[in-house]
N, C-alpha and C positions, 0 to 999 in steps of 0.2 A: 504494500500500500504506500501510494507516495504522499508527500504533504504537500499540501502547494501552499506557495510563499503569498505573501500580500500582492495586489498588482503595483502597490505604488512602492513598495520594496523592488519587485523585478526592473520597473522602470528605472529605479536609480542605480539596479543593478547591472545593467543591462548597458549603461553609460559607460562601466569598466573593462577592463584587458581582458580580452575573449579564455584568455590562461589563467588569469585571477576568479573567472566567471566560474570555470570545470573547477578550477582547487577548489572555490568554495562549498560547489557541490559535493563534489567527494568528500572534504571532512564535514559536511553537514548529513550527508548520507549515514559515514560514520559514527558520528556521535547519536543519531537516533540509531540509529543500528542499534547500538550499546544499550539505551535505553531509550525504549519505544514511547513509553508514558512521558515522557521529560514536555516541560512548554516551553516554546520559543516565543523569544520577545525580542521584538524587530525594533530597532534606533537608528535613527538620519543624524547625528551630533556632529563632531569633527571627522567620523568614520564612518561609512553604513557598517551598521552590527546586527549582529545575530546571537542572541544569549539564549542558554540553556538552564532551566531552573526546572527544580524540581516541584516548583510552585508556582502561583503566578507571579509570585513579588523578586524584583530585582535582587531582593537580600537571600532566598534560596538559590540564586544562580551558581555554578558549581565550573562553567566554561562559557569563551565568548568567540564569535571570528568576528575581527574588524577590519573592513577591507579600506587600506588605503589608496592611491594611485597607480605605486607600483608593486605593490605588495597587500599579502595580509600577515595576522595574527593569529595562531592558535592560543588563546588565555584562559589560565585557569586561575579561577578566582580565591584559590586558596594554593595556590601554585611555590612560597614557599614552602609550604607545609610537608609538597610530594620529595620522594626518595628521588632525586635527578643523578644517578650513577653516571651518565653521558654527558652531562654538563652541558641539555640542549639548552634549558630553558634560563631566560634574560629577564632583567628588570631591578627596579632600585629602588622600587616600594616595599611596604610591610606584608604586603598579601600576594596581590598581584605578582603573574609570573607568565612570559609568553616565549612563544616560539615563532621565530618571521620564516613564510615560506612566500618564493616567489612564483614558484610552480609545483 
């Protein structure tokens, strides 16, 4: 079963790098894959984003993709917290912890 996104999300998304457009599909396939119940909540701010919460409120959100111009962000919102053996993931706040992929 697939989800379909907002139309006024696709429209903005749609504006993006045809390789940013497939990444984001894939890890947004992905993360529902993992869990099917999770809700997504769609944001136009500095980034078009896509959060995954296990609730409706922004404060259960657990990961996010933000898609910049030439890239996005794999973020998880408690992303210090995880075991990063590979030393992917980045960032210089207290929580927040992301991973840039350009394709």
């Amino acid at each position: 079963m697939t989800r379909h996104l907002d139309p006024k999300f696709v429209k903005q998304l749609d504006l993006k790098d045809p390789n940013l457009i497939k990444t984001f599909h894939d890890l947004r396939d992905f993360i529902i894959g993992i869990y099917p119940d999770c809700n997504e909540l769609l944001y136009h701010t500095h980034a078009l984003t896509s959060v995954f919460s296990l609730s409706d409120k922004l404060t259960d959100a657990y990961c996010m993709i933000p898609i910049y111009t030439n890239h996005l962000n794999l973020g998880f919102n408690k992303g210090t917290l995880l075991n990063d053996e590979n030393k992917l993931l980045t960032g210089t706040g207290k929580l927040i912890e992301t991973v840039t992929l350009k394709n």
